[in-house]
C-alpha positions in Angstrom: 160.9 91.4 69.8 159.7 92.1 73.3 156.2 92.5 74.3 155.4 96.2 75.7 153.8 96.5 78.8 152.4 99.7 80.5 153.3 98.6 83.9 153.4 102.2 85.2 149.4 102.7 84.5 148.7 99.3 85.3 150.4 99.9 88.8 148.5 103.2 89.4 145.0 101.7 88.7 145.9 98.8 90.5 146.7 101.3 93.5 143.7 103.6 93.3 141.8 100.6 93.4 143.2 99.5 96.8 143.5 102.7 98.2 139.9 103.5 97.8 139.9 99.3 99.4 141.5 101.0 102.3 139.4 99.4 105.8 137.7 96.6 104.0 137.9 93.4 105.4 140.9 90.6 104.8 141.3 90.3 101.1 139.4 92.9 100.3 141.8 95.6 101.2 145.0 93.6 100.3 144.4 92.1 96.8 143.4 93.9 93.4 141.2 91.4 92.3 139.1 91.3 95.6 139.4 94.7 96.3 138.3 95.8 92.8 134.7 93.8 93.2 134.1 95.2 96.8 134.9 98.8 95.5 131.8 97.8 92.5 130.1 96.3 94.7 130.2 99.7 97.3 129.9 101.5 94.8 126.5 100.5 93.7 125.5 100.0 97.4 125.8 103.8 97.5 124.6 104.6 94.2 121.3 103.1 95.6 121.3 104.2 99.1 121.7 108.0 98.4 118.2 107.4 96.8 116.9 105.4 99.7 118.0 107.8 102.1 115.4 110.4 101.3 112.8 108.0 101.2 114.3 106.7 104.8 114.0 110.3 106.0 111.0 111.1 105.0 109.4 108.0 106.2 111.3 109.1 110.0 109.7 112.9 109.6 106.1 111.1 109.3 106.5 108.9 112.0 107.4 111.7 114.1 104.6 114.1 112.8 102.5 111.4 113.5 103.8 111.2 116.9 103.3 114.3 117.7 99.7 114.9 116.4 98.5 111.7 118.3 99.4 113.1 121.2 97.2 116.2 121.0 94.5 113.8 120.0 94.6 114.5 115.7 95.4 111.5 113.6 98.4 112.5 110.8 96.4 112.4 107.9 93.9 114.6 109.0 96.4 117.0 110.3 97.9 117.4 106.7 94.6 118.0 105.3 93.7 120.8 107.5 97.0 122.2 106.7 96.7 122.1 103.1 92.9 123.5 103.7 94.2 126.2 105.4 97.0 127.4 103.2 100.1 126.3 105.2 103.3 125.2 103.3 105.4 123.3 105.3 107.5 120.7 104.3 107.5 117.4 106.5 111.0 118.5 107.7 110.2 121.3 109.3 107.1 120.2 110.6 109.1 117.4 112.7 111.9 119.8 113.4 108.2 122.1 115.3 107.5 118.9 116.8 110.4 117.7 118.3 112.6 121.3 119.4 109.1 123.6 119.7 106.2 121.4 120.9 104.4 124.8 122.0 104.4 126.4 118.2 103.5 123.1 116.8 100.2 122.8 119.4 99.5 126.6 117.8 99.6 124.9 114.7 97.7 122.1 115.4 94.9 124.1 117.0 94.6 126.7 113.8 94.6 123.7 111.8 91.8 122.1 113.9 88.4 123.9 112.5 89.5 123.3 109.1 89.3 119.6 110.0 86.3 118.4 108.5 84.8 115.4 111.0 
């Protein structure tokens, strides 16, 4: 008795895994057995780096907060203090968004933040 073989599903999988393959380097994109380790393998790249991003970002939104409190002559951490002192909620975003597109506003904010600095 012949052996049965699902040659249609294996086909399908075997195509999947190559199309999602498509662009990768030599036999990568070509052959199912390479091709199905980089897909795992990109896959857990960006399983990992949609968590890193956010820490990436908010790493940029401090440096640039930072940027732009040093030059009005307030070091970051103190800045944040005075604004939690004062009662302004502001996430890091926005605050770099002020800095970069509205340097006048986030001077205004600097300057109402200023007395609640404590030297």
């Amino acid at each position: 008795m012949p052996k049965t073989r699902n040659t249609a599903a294996t086909r399908k999988r075997h195509q999947r895994v190559k199309r999602e393959a498509k662009g990768y380097f030599g036999n990568a994109s070509r052959l199912y057995r390479y091709a199905k380790q980089a897909v795992a393998r990109a896959g857990a790249y960006a399983y990992r780096d949609r968590r890193n991003k956010k820490r990436e970002f908010r790493r940029l939104w401090i440096v640039r907060i930072n940027a732009a409190c040093r030059a009005e002559g307030i070091s970051y951490s103190r800045f944040m203090n005075g604004l939690k002192n004062a009662g302004i909620e502001m996430d890091r975003k926005a605050l770099s968004e002020l800095a970069i597109h509205d340097p006048e506003a986030f001077k205004a904010l600097i300057e109402k933040v200023r007395p609640e600095v404590k030297a």
